[in-house]
N, C-alpha and C positions, 0 to 999 in steps of 0.2 A: 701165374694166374693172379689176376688180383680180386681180392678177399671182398665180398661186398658188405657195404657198409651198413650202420645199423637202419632196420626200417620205425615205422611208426610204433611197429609191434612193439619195439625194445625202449621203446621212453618210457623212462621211470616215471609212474601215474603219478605219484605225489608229487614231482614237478609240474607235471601236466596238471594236475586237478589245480594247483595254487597259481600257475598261471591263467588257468578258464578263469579261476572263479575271479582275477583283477581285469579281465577281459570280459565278462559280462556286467561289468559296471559302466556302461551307456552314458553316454560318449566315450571310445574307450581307444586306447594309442601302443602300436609298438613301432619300438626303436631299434637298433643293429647298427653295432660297429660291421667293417668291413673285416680290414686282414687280421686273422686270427682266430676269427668270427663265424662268419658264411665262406672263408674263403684263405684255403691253407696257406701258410706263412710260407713264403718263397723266398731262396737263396737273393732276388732283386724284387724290388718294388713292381717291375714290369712284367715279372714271370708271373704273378699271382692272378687266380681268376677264379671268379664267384663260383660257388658249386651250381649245377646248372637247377638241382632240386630246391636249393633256396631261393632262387630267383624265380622258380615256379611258385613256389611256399608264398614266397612276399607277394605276388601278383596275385593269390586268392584271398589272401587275405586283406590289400587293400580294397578290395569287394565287401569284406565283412566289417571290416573298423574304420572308424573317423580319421585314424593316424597312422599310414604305416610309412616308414620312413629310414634311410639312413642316414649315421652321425660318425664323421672320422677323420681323421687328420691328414689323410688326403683332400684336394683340391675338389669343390663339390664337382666339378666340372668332370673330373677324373671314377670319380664315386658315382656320377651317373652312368658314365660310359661301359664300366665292371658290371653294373646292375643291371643294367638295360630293361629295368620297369616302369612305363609309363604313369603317374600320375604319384610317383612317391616325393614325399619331400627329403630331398637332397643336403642335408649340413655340412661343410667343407673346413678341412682349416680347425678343424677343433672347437667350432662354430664362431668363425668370424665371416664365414658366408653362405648361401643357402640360393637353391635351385628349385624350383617348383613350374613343372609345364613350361621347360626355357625362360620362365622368367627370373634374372636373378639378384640377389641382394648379397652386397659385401659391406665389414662396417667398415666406416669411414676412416675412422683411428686407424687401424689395422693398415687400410688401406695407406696411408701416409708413412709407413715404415717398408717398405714395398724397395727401396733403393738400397735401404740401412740394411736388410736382410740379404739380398744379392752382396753387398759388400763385405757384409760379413763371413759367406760363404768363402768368399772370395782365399780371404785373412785362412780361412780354416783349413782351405785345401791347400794353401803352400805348406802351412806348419805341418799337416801329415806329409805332403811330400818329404818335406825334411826330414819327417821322423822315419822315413822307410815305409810310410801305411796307405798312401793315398790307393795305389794298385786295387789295394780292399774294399776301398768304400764305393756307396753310390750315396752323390750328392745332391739332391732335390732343389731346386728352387720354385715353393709353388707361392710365388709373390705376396703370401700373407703370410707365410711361413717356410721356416727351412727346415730340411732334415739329412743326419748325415745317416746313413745306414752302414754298421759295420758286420754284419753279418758274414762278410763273407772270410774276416781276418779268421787266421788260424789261431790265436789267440784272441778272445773276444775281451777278456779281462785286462792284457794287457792295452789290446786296443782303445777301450774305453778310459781306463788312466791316462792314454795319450791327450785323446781327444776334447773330454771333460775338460781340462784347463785352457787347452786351446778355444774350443769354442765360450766359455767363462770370461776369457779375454776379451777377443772377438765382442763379445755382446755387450761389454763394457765399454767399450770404446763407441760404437754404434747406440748404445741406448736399446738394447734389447735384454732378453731375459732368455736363460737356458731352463728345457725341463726336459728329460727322457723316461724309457719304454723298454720295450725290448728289443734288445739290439741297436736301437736308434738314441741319436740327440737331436733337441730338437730345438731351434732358434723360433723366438714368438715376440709379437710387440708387446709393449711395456702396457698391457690393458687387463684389466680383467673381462674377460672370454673364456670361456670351456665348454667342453660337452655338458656341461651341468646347467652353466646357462640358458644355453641353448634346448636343454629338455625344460627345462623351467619355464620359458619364455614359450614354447610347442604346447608346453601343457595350459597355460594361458590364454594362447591364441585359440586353440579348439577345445577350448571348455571342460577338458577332461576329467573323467572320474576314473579312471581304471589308466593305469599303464604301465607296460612291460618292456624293461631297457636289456640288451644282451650286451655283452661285451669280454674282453679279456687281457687288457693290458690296464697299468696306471694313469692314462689319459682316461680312459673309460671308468675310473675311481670318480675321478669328479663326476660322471654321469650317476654311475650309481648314491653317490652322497646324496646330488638333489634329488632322485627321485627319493630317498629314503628320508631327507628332510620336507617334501610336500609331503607325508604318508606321515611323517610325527607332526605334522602339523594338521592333521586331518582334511587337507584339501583334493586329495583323492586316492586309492587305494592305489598301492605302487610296489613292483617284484623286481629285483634285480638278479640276473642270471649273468652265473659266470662261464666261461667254455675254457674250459682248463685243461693244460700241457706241462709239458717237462717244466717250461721256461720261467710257469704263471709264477708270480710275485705274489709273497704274503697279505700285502695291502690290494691286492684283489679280490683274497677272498676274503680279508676281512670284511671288506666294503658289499659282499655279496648277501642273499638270503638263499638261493639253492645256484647249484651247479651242473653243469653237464661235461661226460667228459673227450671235450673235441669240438672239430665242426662238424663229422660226421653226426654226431648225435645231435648239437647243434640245426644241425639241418631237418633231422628227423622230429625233431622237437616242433620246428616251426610247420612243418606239413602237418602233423598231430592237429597243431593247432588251427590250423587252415580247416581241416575237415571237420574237428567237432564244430567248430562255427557256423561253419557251412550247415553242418548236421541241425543247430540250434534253427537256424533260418528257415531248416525245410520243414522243422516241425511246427516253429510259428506261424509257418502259411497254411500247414494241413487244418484241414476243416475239422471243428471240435463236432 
């Protein structure tokens, strides 16, 4: 039988209360990485699928806030299709591109390393074959960026020592840059781009006072930095939540202000939050 998961009842108030109170700062924005996130980390990339209650979660609550949205190092194209909520904004790539009502934007830089990245791949998966590891991995090519996933080696550690220098190579010769996660490496153009940008530049576009970024890996670090350098810079009040596992990395949570623990709770967090807004709405219509 399987165990059901936490409900609204079990969020921890004091996360809740500190995410309300940066969520009724009008205009006000949240953000969500995907795997990890809203949606348990799976032996492949393919196997993973959004909890069906977060994709509820996020469709009330793009009802109640100026911004609700995902950001993740999947392909925005791919991050819509797991979601399937109409009218969010979509970040791809680690924000080098973005989806909104089928319309979409890729940057251009990015966009021009697009061939160096498939080659690079290319370079990465003979040297694992050599090493004995290709069998393991699943190797992404989502044209702004690459990702090798080695989750599924019996040895992750050793895996990763393999890989690491190969793909270091590789990016060298290509003109790219390596940075990884968990379980993953990941080949990126030589640009500055991140989740962090990308909430920076979200929080700019819709004017935001209030915003809450979820996340759980070191790609999701740079998100939580800029939200937490707009917030020391007093340009709007900003919570970074972390959902955290066996896997999570120390520079996640240092980079966090509260945590939760999982996507289960993760999940139940963002319904919470769905309904007291909802709950705010129905009392601001009721007749004084």
């Amino acid at each position: 039988m399987v165990e059901p998961g936490p409900t609204t009842a079990d969020v921890d108030r004091a996360v809740l209360g500190r995410c309300l109170a940066v969520l009724r700062q009008r205009p006000a924005g949240l953000m969500t990485d995907i795997d990890g996130t809203i949606s348990q980390m799976a032996p492949t990339p393919h196997a993973a699928v959004v909890a069906p209650a977060a994709r509820a979660a996020l469709a009330r609550l793009a009802g109640e806030l100026a911004l609700v949205g995902v950001v993740t190092g999947r392909s925005a194209q791919t991050g819509e299709e797991m979601v399937q909520v109409p009218g969010l904004v979509y970040v791809g790539n680690h924000g080098m591109e973005r989806r909104l009502n089928g319309a979409a934007w890729h940057h251009p830089e990015a966009a021009a390393s697009a061939e160096a990245i498939t080659a690079a791949l290319a370079e990465i998966a003979r040297g694992a074959e050599a090493a004995g590891l290709r069998e393991y991995l699943v190797i992404e090519d989502k044209r702004l960026s690459g990702s090798i996933h080695y989750r599924l080696a019996p040895d992750a550690a050793a895996a990763r020592q393999t890989l690491w220098p190969l793909a270091e190579e590789a990016a060298h010769r290509h003109g790219l840059k390596v940075t990884g996660g968990r379980l993953i490496v990941e080949l990126r153009p030589p640009i500055t781009v991140s989740k962090g940008t990308a909430l920076t530049a979200l929080a700019d576009a819709y004017h935001l006072r209030g915003l809450v970024f979820c996340g759980d890996d070191l790609t999701d670090v740079d998100g939580f930095r800029a939200v937490r350098r707009l917030r020391d810079e007093g340009k709007l009040a900003g919570l970074n939540v972390a959902v955290i596992a066996a896997e999570t990395l120390p520079e996640v949570l240092a980079a966090s202000d509260v945590t939760v623990p999982g996507v289960p709770a993760c999940t139940a967090l963002l319904t919470a939050l769905a309904e007291a807004l909802a709950a705010d709405a129905r009392d601001a219509a009721a007749p004084q």
